[in-house]
Residue frames relative to the residue before (quaternion, step in Angstrom):
aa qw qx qy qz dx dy dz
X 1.0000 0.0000 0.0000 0.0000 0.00 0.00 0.00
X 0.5455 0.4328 -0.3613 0.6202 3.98 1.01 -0.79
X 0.6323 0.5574 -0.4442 0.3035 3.42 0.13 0.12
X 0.6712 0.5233 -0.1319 0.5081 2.96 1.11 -1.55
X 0.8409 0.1350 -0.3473 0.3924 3.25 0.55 -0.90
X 0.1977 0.5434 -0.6919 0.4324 3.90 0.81 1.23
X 0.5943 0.5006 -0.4441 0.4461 3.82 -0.24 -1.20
X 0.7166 0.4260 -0.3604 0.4184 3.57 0.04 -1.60
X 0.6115 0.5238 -0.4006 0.4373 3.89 0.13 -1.20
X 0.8133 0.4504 -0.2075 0.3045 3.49 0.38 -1.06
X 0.4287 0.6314 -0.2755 0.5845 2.89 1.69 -0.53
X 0.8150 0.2947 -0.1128 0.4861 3.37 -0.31 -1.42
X 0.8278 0.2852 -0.3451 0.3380 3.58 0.52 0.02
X 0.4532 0.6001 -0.3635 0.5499 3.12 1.54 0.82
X 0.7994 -0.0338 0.0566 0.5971 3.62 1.50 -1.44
X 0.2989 -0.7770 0.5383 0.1307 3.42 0.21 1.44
X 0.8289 0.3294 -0.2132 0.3988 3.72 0.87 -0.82
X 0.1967 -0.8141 0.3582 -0.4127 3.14 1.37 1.38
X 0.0720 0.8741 -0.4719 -0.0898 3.50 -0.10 0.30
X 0.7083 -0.5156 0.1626 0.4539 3.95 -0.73 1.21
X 0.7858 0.4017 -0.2769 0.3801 3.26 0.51 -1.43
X 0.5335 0.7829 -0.0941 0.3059 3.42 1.22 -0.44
X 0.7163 0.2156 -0.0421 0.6623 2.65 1.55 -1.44
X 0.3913 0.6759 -0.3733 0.5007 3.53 1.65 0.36
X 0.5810 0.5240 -0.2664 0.5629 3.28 0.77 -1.36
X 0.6390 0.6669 -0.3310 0.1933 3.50 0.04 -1.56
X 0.8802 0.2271 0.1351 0.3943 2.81 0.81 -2.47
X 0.6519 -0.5932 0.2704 0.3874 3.31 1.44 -0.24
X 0.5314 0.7549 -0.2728 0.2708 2.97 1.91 -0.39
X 0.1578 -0.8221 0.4619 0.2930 3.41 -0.75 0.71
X 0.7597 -0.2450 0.2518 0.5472 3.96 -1.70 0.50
X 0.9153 0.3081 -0.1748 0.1918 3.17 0.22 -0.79
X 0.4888 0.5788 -0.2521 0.6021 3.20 1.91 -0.26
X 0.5390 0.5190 -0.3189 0.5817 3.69 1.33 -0.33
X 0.5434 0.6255 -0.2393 0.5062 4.06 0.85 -1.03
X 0.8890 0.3809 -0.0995 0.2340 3.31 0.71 -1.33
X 0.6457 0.5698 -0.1878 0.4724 2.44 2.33 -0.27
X 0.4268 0.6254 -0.3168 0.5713 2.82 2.14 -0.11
X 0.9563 0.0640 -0.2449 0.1461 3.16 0.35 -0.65
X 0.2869 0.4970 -0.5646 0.5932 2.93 1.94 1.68
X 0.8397 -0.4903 0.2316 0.0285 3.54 -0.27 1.00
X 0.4474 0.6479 -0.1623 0.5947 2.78 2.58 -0.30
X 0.7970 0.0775 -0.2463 0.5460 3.21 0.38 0.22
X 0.1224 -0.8123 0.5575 0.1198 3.97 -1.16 0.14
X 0.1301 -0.8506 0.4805 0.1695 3.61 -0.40 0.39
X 0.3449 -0.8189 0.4345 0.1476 3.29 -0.49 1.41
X 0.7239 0.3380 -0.0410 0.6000 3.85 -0.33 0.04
X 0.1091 -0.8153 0.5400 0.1784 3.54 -0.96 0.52
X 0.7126 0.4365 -0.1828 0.5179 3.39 1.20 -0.60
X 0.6847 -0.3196 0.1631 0.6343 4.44 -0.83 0.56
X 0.8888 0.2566 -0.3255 0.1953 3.25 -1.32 1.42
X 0.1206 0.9064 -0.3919 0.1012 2.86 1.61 0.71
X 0.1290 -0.7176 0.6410 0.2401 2.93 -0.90 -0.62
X 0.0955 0.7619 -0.6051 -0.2105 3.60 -1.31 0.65
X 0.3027 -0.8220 0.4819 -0.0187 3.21 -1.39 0.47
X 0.4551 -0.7407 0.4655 0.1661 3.27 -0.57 0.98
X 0.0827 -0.8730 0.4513 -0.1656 3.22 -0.42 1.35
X 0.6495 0.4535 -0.3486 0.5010 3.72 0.95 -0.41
X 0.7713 -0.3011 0.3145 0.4642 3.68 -1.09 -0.84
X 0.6627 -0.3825 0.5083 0.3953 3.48 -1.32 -0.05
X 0.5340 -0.5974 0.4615 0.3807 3.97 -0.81 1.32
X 0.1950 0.7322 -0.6497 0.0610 3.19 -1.12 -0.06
X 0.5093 -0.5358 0.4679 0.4844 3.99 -1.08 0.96
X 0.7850 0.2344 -0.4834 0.3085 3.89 -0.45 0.07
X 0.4315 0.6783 -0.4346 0.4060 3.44 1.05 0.93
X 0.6268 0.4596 -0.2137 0.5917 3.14 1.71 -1.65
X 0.7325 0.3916 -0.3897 0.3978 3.62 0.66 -0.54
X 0.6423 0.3472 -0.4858 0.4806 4.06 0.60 -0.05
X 0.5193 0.4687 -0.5633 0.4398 3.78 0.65 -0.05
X 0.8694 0.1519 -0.3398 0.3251 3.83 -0.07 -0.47
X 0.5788 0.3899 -0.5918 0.4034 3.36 0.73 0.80
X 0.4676 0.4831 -0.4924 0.5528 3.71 0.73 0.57
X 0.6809 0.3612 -0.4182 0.4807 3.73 0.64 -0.24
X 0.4095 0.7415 -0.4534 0.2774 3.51 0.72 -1.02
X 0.3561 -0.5408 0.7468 0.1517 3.82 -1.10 0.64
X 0.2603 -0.6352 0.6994 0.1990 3.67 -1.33 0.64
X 0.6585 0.5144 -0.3019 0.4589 3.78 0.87 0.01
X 0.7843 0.3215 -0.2099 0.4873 3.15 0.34 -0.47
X 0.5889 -0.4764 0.4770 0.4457 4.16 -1.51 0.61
X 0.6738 -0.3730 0.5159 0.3750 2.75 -2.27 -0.41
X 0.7528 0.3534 -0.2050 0.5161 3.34 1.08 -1.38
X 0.4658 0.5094 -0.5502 0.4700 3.82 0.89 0.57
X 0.4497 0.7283 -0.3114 0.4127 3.58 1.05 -0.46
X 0.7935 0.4089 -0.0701 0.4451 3.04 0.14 -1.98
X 0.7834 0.4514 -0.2666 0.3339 3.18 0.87 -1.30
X 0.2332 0.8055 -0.2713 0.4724 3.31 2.00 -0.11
X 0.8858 0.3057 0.0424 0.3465 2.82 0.32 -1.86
X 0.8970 0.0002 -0.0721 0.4362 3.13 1.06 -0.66
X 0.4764 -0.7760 0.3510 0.2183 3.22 1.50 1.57
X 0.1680 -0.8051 0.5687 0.0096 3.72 0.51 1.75
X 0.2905 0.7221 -0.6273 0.0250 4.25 -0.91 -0.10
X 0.2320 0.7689 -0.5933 0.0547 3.35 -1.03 0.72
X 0.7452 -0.5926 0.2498 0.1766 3.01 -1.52 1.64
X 0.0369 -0.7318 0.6269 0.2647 3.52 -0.89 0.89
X 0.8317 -0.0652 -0.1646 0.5263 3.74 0.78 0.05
X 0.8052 -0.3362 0.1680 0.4587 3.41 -0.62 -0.26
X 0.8997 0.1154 -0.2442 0.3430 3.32 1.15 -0.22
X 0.6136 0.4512 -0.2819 0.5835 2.71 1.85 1.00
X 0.1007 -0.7523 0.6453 0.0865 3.37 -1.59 1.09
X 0.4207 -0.5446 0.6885 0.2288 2.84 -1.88 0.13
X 0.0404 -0.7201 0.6923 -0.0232 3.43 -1.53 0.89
X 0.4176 -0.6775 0.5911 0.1314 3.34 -0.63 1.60
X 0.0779 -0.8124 0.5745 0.0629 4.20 -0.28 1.22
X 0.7302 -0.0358 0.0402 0.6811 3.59 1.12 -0.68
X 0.8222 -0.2931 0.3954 0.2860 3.15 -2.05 -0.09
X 0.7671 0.0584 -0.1213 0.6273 3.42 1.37 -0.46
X 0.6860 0.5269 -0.2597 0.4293 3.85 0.70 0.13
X 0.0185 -0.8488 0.5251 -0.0587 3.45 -0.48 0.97
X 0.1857 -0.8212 0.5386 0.0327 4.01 -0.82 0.41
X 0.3393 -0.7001 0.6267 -0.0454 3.25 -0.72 1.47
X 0.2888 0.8247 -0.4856 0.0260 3.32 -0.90 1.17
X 0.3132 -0.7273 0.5662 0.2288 3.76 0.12 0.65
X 0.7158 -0.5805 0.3758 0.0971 3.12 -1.63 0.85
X 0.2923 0.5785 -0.3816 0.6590 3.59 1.94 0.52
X 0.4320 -0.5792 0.5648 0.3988 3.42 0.10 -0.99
X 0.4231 0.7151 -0.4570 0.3173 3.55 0.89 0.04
X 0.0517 0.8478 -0.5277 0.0058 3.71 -0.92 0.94
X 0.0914 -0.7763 0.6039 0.1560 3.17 -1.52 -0.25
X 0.2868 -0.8067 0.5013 0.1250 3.15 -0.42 1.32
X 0.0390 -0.8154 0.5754 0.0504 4.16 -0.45 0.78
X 0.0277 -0.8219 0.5688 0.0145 3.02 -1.24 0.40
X 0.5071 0.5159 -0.3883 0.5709 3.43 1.45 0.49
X 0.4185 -0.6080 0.5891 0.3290 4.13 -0.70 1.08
X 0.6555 0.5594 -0.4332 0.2639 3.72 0.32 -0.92
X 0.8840 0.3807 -0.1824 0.2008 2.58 0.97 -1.52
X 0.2745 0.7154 -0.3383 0.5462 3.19 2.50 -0.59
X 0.6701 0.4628 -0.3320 0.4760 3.73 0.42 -0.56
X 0.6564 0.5034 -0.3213 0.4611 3.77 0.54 -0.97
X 0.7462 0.5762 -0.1411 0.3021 3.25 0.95 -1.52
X 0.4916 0.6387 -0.1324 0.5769 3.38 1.87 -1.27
X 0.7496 0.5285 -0.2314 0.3245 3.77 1.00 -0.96
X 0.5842 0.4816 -0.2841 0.5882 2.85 1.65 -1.01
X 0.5942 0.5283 -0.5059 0.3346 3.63 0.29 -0.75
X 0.7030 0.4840 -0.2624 0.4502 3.42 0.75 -1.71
């Protein structure tokens, strides 16, 4: 993430008129990590209508930047790993034609390559179910 937003700084302080998706593409940023810098003060958009301009306005990136952006981003409802899984849609093979996909903190889905699933949420029973397969 300090990476990206270096790229961004450089970006925007080279071409303020830069355009969102563009400089999204560029750096790696997602819709929402872009949102957040807007609205902690790090970024500013100049103009509202063809020719904006954004601009980089807060401090130089740094890991205690990346680390008050995501506890400002952080739901108070929701896990860490409800988070992640959010984010980066976890699944991994119990045999060739079936995976598992981790949906929440307590909910998992079985799905064979048909498209057929089953969505569990009891450990017992995800256990029973895992046995036969194996």
């Amino acid at each position: 993430m300090l990476h990206n937003l270096l790229k961004t700084k450089t970006i925007l302080d080279k071409n303020p008129k830069t355009n969102k998706t563009e400089l999204l593409k560029k750096t790696g940023l997602s819709n929402d990590e872009f949102r957040s810098l807007i609205s902690n003060n790090i970024i500013q958009k100049r103009g509202k209508t063809k020719g904006a301009e954004w601009h980089w306005v807060g401090n130089k990136p740094s890991y205690d930047m990346i680390q008050s952006l995501m506890s400002s981003n952080t739901p108070q409802n929701k896990s860490m790993l409800e988070i992640i899984m959010g984010k980066y849609d976890v699944k991994v093979s119990i045999t060739d034609k079936i995976t598992l996909k981790i949906v929440s903190n307590d909910t998992v889905s079985l799905r064979r390559e048909d498209g057929n699933e089953v969505v569990v949420n009891d450990p017992l029973r995800l256990k029973e179910i895992l046995s036969l397969i194996s």
